[in-house]
C-alpha positions as CSV (number, residue, x, y, z in Angstrom):
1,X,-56.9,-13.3,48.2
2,X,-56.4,-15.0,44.5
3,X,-54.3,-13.1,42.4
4,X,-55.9,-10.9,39.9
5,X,-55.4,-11.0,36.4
6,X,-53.5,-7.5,35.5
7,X,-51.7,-4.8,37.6
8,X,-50.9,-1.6,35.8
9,X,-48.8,0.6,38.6
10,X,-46.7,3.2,38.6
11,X,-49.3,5.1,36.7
12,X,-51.0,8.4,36.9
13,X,-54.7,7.2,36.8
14,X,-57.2,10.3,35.3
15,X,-60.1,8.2,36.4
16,X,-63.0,10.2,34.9
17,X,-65.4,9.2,37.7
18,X,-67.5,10.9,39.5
19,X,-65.8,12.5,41.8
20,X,-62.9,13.1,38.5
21,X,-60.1,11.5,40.8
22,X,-56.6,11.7,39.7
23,X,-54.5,9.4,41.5
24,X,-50.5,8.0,41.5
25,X,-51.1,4.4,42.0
26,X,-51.8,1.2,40.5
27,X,-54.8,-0.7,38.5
28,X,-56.1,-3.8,38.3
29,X,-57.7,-6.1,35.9
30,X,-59.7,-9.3,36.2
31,X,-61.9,-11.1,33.6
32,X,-62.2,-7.8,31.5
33,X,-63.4,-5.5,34.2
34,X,-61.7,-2.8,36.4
35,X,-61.1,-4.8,39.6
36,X,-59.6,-2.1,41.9
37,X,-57.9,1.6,41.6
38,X,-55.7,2.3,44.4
39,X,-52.6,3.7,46.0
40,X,-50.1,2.0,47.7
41,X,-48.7,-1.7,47.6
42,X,-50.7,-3.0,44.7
43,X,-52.3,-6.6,44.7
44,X,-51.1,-9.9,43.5
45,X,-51.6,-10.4,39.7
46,X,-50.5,-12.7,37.0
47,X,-49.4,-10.0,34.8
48,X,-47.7,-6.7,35.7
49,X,-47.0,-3.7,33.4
50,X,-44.8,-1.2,34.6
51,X,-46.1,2.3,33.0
52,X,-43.1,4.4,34.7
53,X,-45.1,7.1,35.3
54,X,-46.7,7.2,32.4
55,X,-50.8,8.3,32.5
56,X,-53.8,5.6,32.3
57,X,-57.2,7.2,30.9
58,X,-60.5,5.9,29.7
59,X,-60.1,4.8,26.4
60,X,-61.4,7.3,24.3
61,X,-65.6,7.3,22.6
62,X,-65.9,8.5,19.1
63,X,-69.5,9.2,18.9
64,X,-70.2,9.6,15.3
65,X,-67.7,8.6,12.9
66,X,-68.2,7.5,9.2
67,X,-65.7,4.5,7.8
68,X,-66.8,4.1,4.4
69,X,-65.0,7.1,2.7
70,X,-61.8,6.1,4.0
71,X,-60.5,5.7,0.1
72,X,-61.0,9.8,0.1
73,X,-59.5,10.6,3.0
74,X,-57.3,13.8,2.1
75,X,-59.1,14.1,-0.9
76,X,-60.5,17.7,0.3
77,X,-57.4,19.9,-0.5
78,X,-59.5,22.8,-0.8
79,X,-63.0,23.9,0.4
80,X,-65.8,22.7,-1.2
81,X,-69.3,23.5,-0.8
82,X,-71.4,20.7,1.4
83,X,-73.5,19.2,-1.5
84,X,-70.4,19.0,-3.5
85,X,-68.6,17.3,-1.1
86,X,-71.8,15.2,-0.5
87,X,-72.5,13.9,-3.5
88,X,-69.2,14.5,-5.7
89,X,-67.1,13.2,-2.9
90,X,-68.3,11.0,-0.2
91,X,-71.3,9.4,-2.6
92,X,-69.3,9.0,-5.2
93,X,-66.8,7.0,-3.2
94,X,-68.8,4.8,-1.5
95,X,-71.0,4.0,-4.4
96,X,-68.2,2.3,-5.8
97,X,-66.9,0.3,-2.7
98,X,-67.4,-3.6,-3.3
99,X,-67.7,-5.8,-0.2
100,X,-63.8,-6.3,0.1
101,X,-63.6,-2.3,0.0
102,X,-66.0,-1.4,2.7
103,X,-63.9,-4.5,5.1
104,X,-60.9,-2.2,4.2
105,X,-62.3,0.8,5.6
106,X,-63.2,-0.3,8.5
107,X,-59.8,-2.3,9.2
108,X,-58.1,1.5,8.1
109,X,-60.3,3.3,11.1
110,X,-60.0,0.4,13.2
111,X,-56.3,0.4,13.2
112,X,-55.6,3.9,13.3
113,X,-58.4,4.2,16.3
114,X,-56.5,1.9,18.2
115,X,-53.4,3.6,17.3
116,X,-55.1,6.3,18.9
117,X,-56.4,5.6,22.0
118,X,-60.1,5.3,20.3
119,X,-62.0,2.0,21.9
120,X,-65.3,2.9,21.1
121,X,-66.9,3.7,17.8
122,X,-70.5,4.7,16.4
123,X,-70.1,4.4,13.2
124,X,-73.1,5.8,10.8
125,X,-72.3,3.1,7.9
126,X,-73.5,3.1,4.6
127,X,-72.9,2.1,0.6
128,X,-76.0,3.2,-1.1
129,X,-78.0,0.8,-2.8
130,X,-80.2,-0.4,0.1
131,X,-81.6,-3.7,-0.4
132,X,-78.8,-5.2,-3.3
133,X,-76.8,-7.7,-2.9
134,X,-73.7,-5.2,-2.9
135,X,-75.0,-3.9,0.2
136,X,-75.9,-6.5,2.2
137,X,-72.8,-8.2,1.3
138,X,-70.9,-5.1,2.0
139,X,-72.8,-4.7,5.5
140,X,-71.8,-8.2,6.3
141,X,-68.1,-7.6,5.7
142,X,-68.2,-4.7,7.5
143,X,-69.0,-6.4,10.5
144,X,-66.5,-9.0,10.1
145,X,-64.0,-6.8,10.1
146,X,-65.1,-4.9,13.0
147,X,-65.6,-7.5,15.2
148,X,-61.8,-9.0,14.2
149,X,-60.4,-5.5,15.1
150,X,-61.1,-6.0,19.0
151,X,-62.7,-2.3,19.4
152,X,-65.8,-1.9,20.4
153,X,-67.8,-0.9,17.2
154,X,-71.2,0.1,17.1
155,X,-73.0,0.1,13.5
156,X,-75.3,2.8,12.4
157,X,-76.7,1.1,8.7
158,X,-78.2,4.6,7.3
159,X,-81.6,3.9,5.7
160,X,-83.1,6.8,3.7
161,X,-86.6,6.8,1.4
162,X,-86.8,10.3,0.2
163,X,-84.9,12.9,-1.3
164,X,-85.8,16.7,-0.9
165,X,-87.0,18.4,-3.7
166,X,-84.7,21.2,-2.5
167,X,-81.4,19.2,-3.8
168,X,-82.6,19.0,-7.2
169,X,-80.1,21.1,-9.1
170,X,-77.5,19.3,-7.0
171,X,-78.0,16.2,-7.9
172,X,-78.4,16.9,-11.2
173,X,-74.4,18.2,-11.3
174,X,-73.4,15.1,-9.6
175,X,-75.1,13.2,-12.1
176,X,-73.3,15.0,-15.4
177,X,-70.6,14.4,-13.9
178,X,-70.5,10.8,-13.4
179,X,-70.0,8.2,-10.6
180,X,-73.5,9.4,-8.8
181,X,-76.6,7.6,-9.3
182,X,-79.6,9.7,-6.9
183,X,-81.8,6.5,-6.5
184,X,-78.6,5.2,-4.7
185,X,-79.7,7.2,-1.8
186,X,-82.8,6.0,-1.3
187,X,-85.3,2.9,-1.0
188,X,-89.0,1.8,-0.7
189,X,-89.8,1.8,2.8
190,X,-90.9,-1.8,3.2
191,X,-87.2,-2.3,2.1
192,X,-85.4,-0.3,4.0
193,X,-87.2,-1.0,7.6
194,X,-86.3,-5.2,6.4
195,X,-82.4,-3.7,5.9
196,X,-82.4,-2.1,9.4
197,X,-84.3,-4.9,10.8
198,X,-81.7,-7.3,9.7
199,X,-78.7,-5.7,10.7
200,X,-79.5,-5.9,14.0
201,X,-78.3,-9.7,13.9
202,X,-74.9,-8.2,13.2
203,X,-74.5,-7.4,17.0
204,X,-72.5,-10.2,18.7
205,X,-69.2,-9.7,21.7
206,X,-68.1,-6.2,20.9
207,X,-70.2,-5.0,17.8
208,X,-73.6,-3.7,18.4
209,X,-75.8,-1.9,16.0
210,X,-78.1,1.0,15.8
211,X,-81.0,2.3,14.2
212,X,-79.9,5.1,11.5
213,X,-81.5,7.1,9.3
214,X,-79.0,9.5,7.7
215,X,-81.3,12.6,7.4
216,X,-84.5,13.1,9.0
217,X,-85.2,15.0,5.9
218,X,-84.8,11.8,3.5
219,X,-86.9,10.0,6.1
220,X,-90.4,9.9,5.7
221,X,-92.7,10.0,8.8
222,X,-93.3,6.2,8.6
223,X,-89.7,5.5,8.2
224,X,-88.7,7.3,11.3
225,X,-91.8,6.2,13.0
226,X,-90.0,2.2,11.9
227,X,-86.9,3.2,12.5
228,X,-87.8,4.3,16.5
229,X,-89.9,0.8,17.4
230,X,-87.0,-1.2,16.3
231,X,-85.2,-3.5,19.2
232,X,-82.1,-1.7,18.8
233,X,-80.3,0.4,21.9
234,X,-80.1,3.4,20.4
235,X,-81.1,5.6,17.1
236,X,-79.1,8.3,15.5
237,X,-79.3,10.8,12.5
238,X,-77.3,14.0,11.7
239,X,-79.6,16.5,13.1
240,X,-79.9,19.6,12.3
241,X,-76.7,19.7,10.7
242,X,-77.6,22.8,8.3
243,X,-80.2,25.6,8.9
244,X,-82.1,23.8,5.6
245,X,-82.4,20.8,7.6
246,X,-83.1,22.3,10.9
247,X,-85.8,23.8,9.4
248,X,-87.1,20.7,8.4
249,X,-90.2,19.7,5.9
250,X,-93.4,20.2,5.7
251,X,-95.6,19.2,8.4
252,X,-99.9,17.7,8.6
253,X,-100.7,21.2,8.0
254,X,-98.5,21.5,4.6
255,X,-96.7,24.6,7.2
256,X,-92.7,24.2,8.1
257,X,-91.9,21.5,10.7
258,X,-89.0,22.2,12.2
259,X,-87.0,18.6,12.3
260,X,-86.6,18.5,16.0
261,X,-90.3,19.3,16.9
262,X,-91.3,16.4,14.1
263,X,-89.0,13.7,15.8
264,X,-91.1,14.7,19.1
265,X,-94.7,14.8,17.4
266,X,-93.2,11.2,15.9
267,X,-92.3,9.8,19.6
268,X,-88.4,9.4,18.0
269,X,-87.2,12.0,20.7
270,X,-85.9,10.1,23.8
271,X,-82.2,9.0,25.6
272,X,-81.8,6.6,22.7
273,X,-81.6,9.2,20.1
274,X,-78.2,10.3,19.2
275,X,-78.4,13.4,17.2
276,X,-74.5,14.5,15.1
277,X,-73.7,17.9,14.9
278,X,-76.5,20.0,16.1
279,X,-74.9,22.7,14.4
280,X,-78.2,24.6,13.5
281,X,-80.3,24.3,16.2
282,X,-82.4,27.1,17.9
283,X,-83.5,27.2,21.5
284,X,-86.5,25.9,21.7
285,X,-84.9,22.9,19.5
286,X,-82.3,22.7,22.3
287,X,-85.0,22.7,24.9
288,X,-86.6,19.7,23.7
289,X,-84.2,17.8,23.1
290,X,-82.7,18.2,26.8
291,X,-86.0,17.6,27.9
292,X,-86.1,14.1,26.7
293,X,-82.7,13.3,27.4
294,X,-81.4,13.2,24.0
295,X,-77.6,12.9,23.5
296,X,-75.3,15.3,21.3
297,X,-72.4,15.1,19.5
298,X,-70.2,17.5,18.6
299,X,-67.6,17.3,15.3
300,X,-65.4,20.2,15.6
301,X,-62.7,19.4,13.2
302,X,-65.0,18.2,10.2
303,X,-67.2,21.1,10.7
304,X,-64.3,23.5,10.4
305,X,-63.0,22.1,7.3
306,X,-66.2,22.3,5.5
307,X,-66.2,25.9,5.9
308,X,-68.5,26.6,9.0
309,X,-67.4,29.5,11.1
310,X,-69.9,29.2,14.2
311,X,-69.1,26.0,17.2
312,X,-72.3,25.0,18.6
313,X,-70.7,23.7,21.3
314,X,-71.3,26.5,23.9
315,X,-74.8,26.6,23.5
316,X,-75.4,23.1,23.4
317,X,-73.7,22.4,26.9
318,X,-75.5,25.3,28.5
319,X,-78.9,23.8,27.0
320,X,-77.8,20.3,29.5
321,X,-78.0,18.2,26.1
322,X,-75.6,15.4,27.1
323,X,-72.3,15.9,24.6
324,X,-69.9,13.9,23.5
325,X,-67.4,14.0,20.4
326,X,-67.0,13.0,17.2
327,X,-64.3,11.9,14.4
328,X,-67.2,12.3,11.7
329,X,-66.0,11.5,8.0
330,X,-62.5,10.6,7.1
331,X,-62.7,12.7,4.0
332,X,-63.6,15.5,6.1
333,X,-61.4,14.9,8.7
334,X,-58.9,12.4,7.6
335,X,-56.5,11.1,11.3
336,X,-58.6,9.1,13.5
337,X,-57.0,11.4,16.2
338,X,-59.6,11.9,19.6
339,X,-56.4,14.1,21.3
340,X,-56.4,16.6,17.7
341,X,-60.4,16.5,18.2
342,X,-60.2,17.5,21.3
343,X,-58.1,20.9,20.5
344,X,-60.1,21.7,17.4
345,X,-62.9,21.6,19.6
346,X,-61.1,23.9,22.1
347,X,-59.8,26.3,19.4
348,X,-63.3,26.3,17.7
349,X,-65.0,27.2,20.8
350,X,-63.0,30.1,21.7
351,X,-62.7,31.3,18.2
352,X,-66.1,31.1,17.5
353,X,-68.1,29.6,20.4
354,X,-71.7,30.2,21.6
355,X,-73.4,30.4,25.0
356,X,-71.4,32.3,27.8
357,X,-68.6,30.4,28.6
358,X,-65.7,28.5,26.7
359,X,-65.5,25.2,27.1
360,X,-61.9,23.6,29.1
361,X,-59.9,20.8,28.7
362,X,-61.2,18.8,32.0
363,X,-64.7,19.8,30.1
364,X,-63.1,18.4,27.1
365,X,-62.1,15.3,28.2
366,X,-65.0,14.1,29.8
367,X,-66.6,15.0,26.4
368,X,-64.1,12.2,24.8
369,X,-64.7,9.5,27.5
370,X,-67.6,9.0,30.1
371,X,-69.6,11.9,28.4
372,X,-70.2,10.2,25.1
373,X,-70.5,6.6,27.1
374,X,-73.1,8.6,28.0
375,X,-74.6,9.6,25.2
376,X,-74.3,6.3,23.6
377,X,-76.3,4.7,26.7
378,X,-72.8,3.3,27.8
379,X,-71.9,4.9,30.8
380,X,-72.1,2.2,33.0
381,X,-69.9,0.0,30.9
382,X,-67.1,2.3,29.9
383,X,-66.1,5.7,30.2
384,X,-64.5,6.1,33.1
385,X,-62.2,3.9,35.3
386,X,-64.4,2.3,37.9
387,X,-64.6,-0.8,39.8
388,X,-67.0,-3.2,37.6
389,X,-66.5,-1.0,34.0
390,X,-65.1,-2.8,31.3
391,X,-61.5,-2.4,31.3
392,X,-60.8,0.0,28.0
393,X,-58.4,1.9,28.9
394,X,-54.7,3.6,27.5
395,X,-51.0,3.8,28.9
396,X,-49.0,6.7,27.7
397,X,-46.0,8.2,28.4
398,X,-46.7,11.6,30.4
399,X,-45.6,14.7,27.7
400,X,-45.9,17.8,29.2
401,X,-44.9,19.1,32.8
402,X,-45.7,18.2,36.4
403,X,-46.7,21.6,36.8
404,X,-49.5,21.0,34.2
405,X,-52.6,19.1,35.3
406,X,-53.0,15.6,34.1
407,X,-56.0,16.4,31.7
408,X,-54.0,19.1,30.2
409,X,-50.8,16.9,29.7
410,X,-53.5,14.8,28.0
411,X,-55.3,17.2,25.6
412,X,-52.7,19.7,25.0
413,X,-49.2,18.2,25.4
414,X,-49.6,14.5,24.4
415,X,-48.3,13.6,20.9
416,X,-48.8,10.6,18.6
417,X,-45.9,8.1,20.0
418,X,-47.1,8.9,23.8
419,X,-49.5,5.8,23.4
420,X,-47.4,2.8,24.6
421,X,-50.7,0.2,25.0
422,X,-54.4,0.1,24.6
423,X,-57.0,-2.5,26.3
424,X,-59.9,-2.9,25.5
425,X,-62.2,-5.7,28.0
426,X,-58.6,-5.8,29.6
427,X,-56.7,-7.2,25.7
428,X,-54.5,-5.3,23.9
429,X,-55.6,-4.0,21.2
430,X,-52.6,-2.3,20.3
431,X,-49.5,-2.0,21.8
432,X,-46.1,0.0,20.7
């Protein structure tokens, strides 16, 4: 039997399969991919690493995550209402990132995802100014960038052509006070459909690219309608991220549409959407978007420190919506930490959680790995540790105690230094 190419043994291998084995063995690598788990004398390979003892998980999947405010990360040192952060914070930053800028930010989250553990971003990426050069020359730098950093990135180019009436005396603060411009956010349909058509040539090794609108509500029906019969994987929008926006715009009878029953009437609902936060939703929303196999993605941390005081997260799993999580805006949520997602989410749930039962940290984890694979249409290519996945994966040194299950030593007792290498396709992407 030819040697294969990497052995990573005296591990403790959280697999995340199937069957959620945890196991005191040995991995191995070839030509990217998970080769073999196992016990026992490990095979021949042309590279050892030696975790003593340490833990080997899944690299983790950051299911919605924005790069491009990375210049105001920490800038929210106090709360803030939403359409001031919007537009006086995370606009106003962006609008004034040049094509050099928006490379930066996306180096910034790549390296400190890495850092992480993170080996799998969605990142819902935009500048404003759809169809200038800035943009597109921004967009293209973007890309570069991400697919130099080695993780796998998947870009989400937000596209928007309307803005609700609703957000009027908003926009109009933002505006007197300077660095906003409103027709920033939006475009003539023609162009933005071209913009979203385009990127899709972005997608080469590791990067990949979505369809993204960033509000159903600044999407007119023939936008989203575009948007959903482009060749692209997948297509994801914050949804129902506020009660306004849950409750959506007006429908062909001039009579409220709610947002979720106008992607279905528009044919956008399916396992390619991706919907972020689903903070707002109501049951019936909940029950259509299980029924077509719609994906979810839950932002604990971000959600807390714009002010809300109710986790979705309860009701969403017990509605069988597919969840995974995510790092959302650096502004909002400034360390590209998965392990301090995971306990916001925990704290959040049991704090202030819906549905019937709280959520655990086996629950938790699968949420961070072969969940959102899931959700992002991945899950047989990452996720979990499998013979035949692509080998993304993480050493790190075991904190916690033997009397504490592996998942908890993960989610509750790991700390920043535990990560001693990440893989991603079996290369390091960082190592300590």
């Amino acid at each position: 039997m030819s040697a294969v190419d990497t052995v990573i043994d005296d591990a403790l291998i959280v697999t995340m399969d199937g069957a959620r084995r945890v196991l005191r063995g040995w991995i191995a690598i070839h030509d990217g991919v998970v080769d073999a788990v196992g016990t026992g004398p490990a095979p021949a390979a042309r590279e050892r690493i030696n975790a003593r003892g340490g833990i080997v998980h899944p690299g983790f999947v950051s299911a919605h995550t924005h790069s491009m405010d990375a210049a105001a990360a920490g800038s929210l040192d106090e709360s803030v209402p939403f359409f001031d952060w919007l537009f006086g914070t995370y606009y106003r930053t962006v609008l004034a990132l040049t094509p050099a800028d928006a490379a930066r930010a996306v180096r910034s989250l790549a390296m400190d995802a890495a850092r992480a553990g993170i080996t799998t971003v969605l990142d819902c990426w935009g500048v404003g100014d759809v169809g200038t050069r800035r943009t597109d020359e921004a967009f293209a730098a973007s890309a570069a960038a991400a697919r130099a950093s080695g993780i796998r990135w998947i870009l989400a180019p937000m596209v928007s052509d309307r803005i609700p009436a609703q957000w009027s005396p908003w926009l109009d603060a933002a505006e007197h006070a300077g660095g906003f411009r409103r027709e920033a956010l939006v475009a003539p349909i023609e162009t933005a459909l071209r913009f979203a058509a385009s990127a899709l040539r972005a997608a080469a090794g590791r990067v990949s690219v979505f369809a993204c609108t960033e509000l159903p509500e600044m999407a007119s029906d023939a936008l989203l309608v575009g948007l959903g019969a482009l060749d692209a994987p997948g297509i994801t929008t914050h949804l129902c991220a506020s009660d306004a926006g849950a409750a959506g715009i007006g429908g062909p009878d001039g009579g409220a549409e709610r947002a979720v029953a106008r992607l279905e009437r528009l044919g956008v609902l399916s396992p390619r959407l991706v919907g972020a936060h689903l903070s707002a939703t109501d049951a019936d929303d909940r029950r259509r978007l299980a029924s077509h196999g719609c994906g979810g993605v839950h932002c604990a941390a971000s959600s807390m420190y714009a002010g809300s005081g109710r986790s979705a997260l309860g009701e969403l799993r017990e509605s069988g919506i597919g969840i995974g999580l995510g790092l959302d805006n650096r502004s909002l949520n400034t360390p590209a930490d998965m392990i301090a997602e995971m306990r916001h989410a925990l704290a959040f749930d049991r704090a202030a959680g819906t549905g019937t039962e709280r959520v655990t940290v086996s629950d938790l984890l699968a949420h961070a790995t072969i969940d959102a694979a899931r959700v992002l249409g991945m899950a047989g290519v990452i996720g979990s540790l499998e013979p035949g996945k692509r080998a993304d994966l993480v050493v790190r040194s075991a904190s916690g105690g033997p009397e504490m299950s592996a998942e908890a030593r993960i989610v509750l007792a790991s700390r920043a230094d535990d990560v001693q290498l990440v893989l991603v396709d079996g290369e390091a992407v960082f190592a300590r």
